[in-house]
Each structure stands twice: as structure tokens, then as C-alpha cells.
N, C-alpha and C positions, 0 to 999 in steps of 0.2 A: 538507423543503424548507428552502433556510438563508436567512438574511437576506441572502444578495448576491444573489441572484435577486430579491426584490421590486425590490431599491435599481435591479437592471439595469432589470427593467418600468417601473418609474416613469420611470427616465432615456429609454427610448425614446419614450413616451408624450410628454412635452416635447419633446424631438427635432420629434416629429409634429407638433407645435404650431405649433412656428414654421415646420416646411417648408409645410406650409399656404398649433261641434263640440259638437257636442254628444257625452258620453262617459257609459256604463254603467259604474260603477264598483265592484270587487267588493273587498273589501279585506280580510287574515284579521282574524279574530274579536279578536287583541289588540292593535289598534291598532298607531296610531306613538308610536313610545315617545321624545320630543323630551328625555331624560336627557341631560345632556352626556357624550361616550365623552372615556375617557382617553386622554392621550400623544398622537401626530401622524394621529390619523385623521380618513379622510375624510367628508363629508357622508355621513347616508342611517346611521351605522351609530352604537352608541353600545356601552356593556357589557355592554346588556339586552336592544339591538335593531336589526334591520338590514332596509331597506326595499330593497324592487323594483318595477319596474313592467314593464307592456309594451303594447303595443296592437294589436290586433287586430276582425276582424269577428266582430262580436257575436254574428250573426245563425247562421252556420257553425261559427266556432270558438269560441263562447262554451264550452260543456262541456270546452274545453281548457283555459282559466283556471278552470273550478268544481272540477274535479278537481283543479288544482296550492294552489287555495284551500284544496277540503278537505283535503287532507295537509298544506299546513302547520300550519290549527289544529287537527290533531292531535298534532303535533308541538308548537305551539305549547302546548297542553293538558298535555302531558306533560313540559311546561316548558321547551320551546324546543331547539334543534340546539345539539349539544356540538360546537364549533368547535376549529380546531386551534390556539387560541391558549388554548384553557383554559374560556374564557367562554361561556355557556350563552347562547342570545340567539334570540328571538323573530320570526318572520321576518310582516311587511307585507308585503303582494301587492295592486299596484294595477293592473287590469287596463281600459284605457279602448278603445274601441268608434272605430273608423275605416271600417269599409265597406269594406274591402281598397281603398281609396280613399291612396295615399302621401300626398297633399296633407295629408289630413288625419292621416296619422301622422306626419309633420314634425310639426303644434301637438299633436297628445296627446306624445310624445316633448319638446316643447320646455314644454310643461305639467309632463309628470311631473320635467323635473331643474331646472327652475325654480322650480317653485313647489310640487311633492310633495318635491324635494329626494331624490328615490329615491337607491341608493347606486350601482344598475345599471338596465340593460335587460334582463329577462331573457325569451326567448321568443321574440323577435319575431316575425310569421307575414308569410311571403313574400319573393320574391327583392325585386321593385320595392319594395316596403316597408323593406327592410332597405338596399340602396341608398338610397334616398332621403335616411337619417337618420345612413349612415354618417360621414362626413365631419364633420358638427356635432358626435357624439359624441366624433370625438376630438380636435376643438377643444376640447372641453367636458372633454378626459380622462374620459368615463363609459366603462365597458365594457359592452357589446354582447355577452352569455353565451348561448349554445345560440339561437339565431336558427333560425327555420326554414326555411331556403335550402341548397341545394348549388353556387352559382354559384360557376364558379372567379373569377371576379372576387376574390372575398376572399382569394385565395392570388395573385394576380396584384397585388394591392397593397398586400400585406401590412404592407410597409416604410411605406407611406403610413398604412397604419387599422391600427396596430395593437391598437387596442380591442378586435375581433373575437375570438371564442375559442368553440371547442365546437360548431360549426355539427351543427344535428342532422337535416341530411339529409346524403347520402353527396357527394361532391364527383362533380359533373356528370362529368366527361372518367372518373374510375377508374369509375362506372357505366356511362358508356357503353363504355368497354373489354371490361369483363366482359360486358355485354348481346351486343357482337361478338364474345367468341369462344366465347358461343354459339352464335351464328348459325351463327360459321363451321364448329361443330363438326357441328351436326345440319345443315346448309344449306348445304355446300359451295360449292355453285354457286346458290346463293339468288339471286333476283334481289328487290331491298327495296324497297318504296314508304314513305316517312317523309312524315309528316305533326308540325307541329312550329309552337310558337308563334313570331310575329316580336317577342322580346327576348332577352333576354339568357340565359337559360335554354337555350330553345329554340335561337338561330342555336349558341348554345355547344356543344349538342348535336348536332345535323348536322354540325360541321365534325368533332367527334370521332368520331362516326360513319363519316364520309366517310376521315376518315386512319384508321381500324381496318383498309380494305383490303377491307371489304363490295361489294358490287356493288349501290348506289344508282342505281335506273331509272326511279323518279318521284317528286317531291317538293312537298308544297304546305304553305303559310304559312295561318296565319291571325290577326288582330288581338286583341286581348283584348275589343274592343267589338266584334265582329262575333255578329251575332247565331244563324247559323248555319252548322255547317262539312258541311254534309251535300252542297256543289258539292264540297268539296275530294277528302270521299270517294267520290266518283260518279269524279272522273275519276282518281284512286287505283286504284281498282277496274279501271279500263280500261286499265290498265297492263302489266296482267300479271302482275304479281310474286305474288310466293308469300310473302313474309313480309311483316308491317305492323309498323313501329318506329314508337309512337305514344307522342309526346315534348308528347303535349295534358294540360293539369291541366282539372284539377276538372269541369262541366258537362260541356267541349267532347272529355271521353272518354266520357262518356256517348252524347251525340251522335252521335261515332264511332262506337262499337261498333253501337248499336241500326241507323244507316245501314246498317253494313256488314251485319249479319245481315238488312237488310229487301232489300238486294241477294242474296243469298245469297254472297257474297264471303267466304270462309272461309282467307284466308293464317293461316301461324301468328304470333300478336302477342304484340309485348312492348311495355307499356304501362310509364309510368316510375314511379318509387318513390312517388313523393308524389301518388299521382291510383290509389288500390289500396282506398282505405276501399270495403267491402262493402257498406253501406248507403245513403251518397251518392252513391256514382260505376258500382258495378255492376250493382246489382240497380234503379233505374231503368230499365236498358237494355234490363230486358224480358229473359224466358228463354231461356235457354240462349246468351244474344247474349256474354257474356262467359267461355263455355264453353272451356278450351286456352288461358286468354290466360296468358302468364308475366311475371315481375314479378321485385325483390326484396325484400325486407324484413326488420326487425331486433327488431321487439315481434311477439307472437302477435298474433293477428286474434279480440278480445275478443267481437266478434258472431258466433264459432261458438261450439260447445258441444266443437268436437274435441276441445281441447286443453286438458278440463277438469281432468284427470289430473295436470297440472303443478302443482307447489307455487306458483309464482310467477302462475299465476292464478288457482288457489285465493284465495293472498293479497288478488286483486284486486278476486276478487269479492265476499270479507267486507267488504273497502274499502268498494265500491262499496254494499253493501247496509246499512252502518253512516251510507253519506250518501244515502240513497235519495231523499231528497226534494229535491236537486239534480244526483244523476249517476246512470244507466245503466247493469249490468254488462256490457250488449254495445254501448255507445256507443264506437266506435274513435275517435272524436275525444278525447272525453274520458282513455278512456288512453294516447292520444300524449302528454296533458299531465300527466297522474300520472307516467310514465315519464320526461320532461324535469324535474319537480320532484324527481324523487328523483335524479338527475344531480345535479341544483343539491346539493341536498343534500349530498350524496357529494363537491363540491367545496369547501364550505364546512368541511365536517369537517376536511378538510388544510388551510385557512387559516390561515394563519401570522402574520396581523397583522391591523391594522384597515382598509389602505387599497384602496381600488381597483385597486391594481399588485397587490396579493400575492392578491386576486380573479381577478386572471388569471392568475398562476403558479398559481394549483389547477387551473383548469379546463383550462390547456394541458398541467398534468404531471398528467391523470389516464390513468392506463394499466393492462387492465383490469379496469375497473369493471363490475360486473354488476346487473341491477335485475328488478325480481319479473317483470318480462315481458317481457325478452329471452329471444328464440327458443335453445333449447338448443344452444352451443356459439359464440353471440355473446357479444364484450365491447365497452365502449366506452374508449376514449382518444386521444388526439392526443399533439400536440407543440408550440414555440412555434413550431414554423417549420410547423406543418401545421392550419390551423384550423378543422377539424372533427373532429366526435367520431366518427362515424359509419366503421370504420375495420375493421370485420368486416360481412358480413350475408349473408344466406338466399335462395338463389334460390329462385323458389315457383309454384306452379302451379296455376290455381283452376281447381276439378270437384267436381261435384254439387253448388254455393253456399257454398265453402268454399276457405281457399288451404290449399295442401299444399306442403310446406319439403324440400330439399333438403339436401344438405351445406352447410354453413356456406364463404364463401368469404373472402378477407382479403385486404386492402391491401399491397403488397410481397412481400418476397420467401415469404409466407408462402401465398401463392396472389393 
């Protein structure tokens, strides 16, 4: 990476400028190292040390910051990430607790670059949550690194937030592409019931659904505070259709499926990327209720045993069993967040300077890059003009309590 490329990031970032709680806090084991860094760099980062934060629900996605904790202070232990400037450096992980609540990740984000002085955001968990905080950040010139959203929003304003970089869920509209021509392959003449949240996610999802050219013949919304979506599949159900695109996170695909199995309603479902954990979201629903459902995905599914054969989850699991007394080796939450940490990682190595601009020249020109638990024949990398990392992945198929992978499919002209 050469030095006119930072000097470019930095100048867009300005550009941006002017066109314009209580927290669980987990932090790695070697502290903030408050050493003054040489030459022109940014807060948050020094010769010896460079600090992150992010925030998230404690409650759910805690094992996701314990996991990126323990790899750093092992890394940390082993005397810190060799960075692409030479300098060996220490990485801080301040991980503060919001309740999937924005409100409240607006002050832990305006905590962490105020008064942690982090150098980044890195992680963030959610579309609304990452919205929420967008905009301050790049008033604030902080970068915003591997976020966990696929709203095309971030690529629809990109000019505006340029902060953004590395989103590590797949970009809504190219998933929902791929999901239709599925459809349309096994389902010629499908008739689809979608069920689908009312934000941004979700309306983003049905409109790309609807332009793939599918045969959409009943549709229901539900609120994020709605307490249950079991009306929505009742009259789902009575629709007729033969396939179910079910663009519900987290509880409210539990909900789904288990309704749909206690109706005997059996369309073939595809259920979206990020609502696939085996432990939170499936096997709730009661057996066999998530039997045939398709997906897609980019890490192995750490809660079987299938895919123990693989080196890269070999790896995960000595991981996991060398930090036993805070991570899980079949906790898939936790290694969503080893897998985003060792990203990090991977982008720092190519950094080319001290400041926050040449932070996001790594993370946009990673291209790629592989990690012990991507699925065999996945890579990650982006672009600056494409802010997600997420850029190959796995169609997948859950049977017997287990997902089963497919050919690997890609972004562009490569499929």
C-alpha cells in the first residue's frame, strides 16, 4: 500500500466533515498503553499500542467480544501484532454492553472515542445500531471496521460515511440475489410468502426480492417490539405458497419456524444469513421444525462436530480449550467474534502508518484473506468503493441438526 492512498483517505474523511448506561467492560489483558506514538498519528494508537472498542448486547453477544478478547491477549502475550509499519503493538479491546438498545450505543460509542479515546470501532453488532452511530463517527473521523450489518445503506452513502469499511455480513440486495436464483432454479414457478422485519434490513430485502423477478403472493411485516409473529404466520400459511423467504433475525425465526411446524406448513425456507446460529435460533424451535431450511454462510457452524476434520477448526478448538474458562468450542457466537478478530488482525498487518486513514486503506484493500474458520473455498476482501468484507460464501443446508455447504459462490463476475 503506498502513501498516496492514506493521504487520499484522510482527505475524503475531511471532505465528510464539512459536507455534514451502564457498560460491561472487557479489556485485553495489556492494558492502554497511554506511551506517546511518534510522527503524525492518531489518538488511540502509540509504538507499543493501539486500542478498539465496540458495543454490543451483553447478554447475547457477549462470547463474541470474549473470543476477540482472548486472541488478542494471546497475541498480546506473544508480544503484540507485527503491523505493516514495522512496529509490534499491543492491541486494547473495550467491549461496553447496550442491550441491542441504539440509544444506548450512541453514549457507549460516544464514551469509547471521548473519553477511552479508542483509535476505532471495531465490531459493531447490528444494522440499527450501526446506523444510529454512523454519522458521529465520521464527524468524529473514527473508522467504523467489520461492523456487523449488511445494509445496503452503507454503500448508498458511502460518499457521505466514509468511515465505514469491512462490513461482515454479506450486502443485503447481492444475498438476496443469490437466494432468488435459487428459487428460481429449484422453483420455477414458486409462489413465495415473505415474512420480513419493518426497517431497514428487512423493507431493503423484499424490494430486492420483488425486483429478482420471483413470484411474491403474500407478505407480512413485523415490528421489532412486537411480541409475537405467530398471526403473521398463520396467514402465511394460508396463502398457499410453496416457498417461505424468511428475512426474520434472531428470536422472531425461532417463532417462525416452530409456528410453522405446529401448523404442519412445510414450503421450502430460506431463512437470512445472520438469524442461522444452531443454538439460539434453531434448535429452540423444537425438532425437526428447522429440518430443509437453506441459508448461507461463510465460518463453519462450530456447534457440530461435522467439520472437525478441518485444520482451521482443529485450530479453533485448541483456541477455545486453551480459554475454556470464558469461551465454548461449539459456541457460534463466540466464533463469529474470533473470526472478525483475526480479520482485524489481517488488516493491521498491512497498515502502513499510524493514523486512522491508513486503517481503512487495510481493511478496504484486503483481498483474499482467509481465517482458520472459513468454510473451504471462502475468502474475504472488499474495495474502497465496496464496504464489505463479506464477498464469497456457502450456500448451506440444515439436516439431521447440522448445516451442510454447498459450492462456494462469489460476488461478480465470478458467480
Amino acid at each position: 500500500m503506498t502513501a498516496s492512498v492514506s493521504v487520499t483517505a484522510k482527505r475524503t474523511l475531511a471532505m465528510a466533515v464539512t459536507a455534514l448506561c451502564a457498560t460491561a467492560v472487557l479489556t485485553a489483558c495489556a492494558g492502554r498503553d497511554t506511551a506517546t506514538a511518534s510522527g503524525d498519528c492518531d489518538p488511540g494508537i502509540t509504538d507499543t499500542g493501539i486500542t478498539f472498542g465496540t458495543s454490543l448486547m451483553q447478554s447475547v453477544a457477549g462470547p463474541q467480544a470474549a473470543a476477540a478478547t482472548a486472541l488478542f491477549d494471546e497475541i498480546n502475550a506473544a508480544g503484540g501484532v507485527e503491523m505493516g509499519d514495522g512496529k509490534s503493538r499491543k492491541i486494547s479491546y473495550i467491549a461496553k454492553d447496550d442491550g441491542y438498545d441504539p440509544a444506548r450505543t450512541v453514549g457507549n460509542v460516544r464514551s469509547l472515542v471521548e473519553q477511552d479515546q479508542v483509535f476505532a470501532i471495531q465490531n459493531l453488532v447490528g444494522t440499527a445500531s450501526t446506523l444510529a452511530v454512523v454519522d458521529y463517527l465520521t464527524q468524529r473521523e473514527v473508522p467504523l471496521v467489520f461492523p456487523m450489518t449488511g445494509t445496503d445503506e452503507l454503500l448508498a452513502t458511502l460518499d457521505k460515511r466514509p468511515v465505514v469499511a469491512g462490513a461482515v455480513n454479506p450486502q443485503t440486495t447481492w444475498e438476496v440475489e443469490k437466494r432468488a436464483e435459487q428459487i428460481r432454479r429449484d422453483h420455477p414457478q414458486g409462489k413465495v410468502a415473505v415474512l420480513y422485519p419493518n426497517d431497514s434490513l428487512g423493507n431493503g430485502s423484499l424490494a430486492a426480492l420483488k425486483a429478482s423477478g420471483v413470484q411474491v403472493v403474500a407478505e407480512q411485516s413485523y415490528e421489532q417490539t412486537t411480541p409475537s409473529v405467530d398471526s403473521q404466520i398463520v396467514n402465511l400459511a394460508a396463502s398457499g405458497a410453496d416457498v417461505f423467504v424468511n428475512f426474520a433475525t434472531a428470536s422472531f425465526v425461532t417463532q417462525s419456524l416452530k409456528k410453522a411446524n405446529e401448523l404442519s406448513w412445510k414450503p421450502d425456507t430460506y431463512i437470512y444469513s445472520g438469524a442461522t446460529d444452531t443454538n439460539f435460533v434453531l434448535a429452540p424451535a423444537g425438532p425437526g421444525a428447522a429440518e430443509g431450511v437453506h441459508s448461507f454462510y461463510w465460518i463453519y457452524d462450530v456447534s457440530s462436530s461435522e467439520h472437525d476434520g478441518q485444520p482451521g477448526v482443529q485450530k479453533w478448538r485448541a483456541f477455545a480449550e486453551r480459554n475454556k474458562n470464558t469461551i465454548k468450542s461449539t459456541d457460534t457466537i463466540a466464533s463469529t467474534g474470533y473470526n472478525t478478530a483475526q480479520l482485524l488482525v489481517a488488516a493491521l498487518r498491512k497498515m502502513q502508518g499510524c493514523t486512522r486513514a491508513d486503517l481503512l486503506d487495510a481493511v478496504r484493500n484486503l483481498n483474499g484473506v482467509t481465517t482458520d474458520l472459513a468454510i473451504e473455498g471462502v475468502t474475504f476482501g472488499g474495495s474502497p468503493e465496496y464496504p464489505y468484507v463479506i464477498t464469497s460464501m456457502a450456500p448451506m443446508t440444515f439436516r439431521g441438526g447440522s448445516w451442510h455447504y454447498d459450492a462456494v459462490v462469489r460476488r461478480g463476475a465470478e458467480g
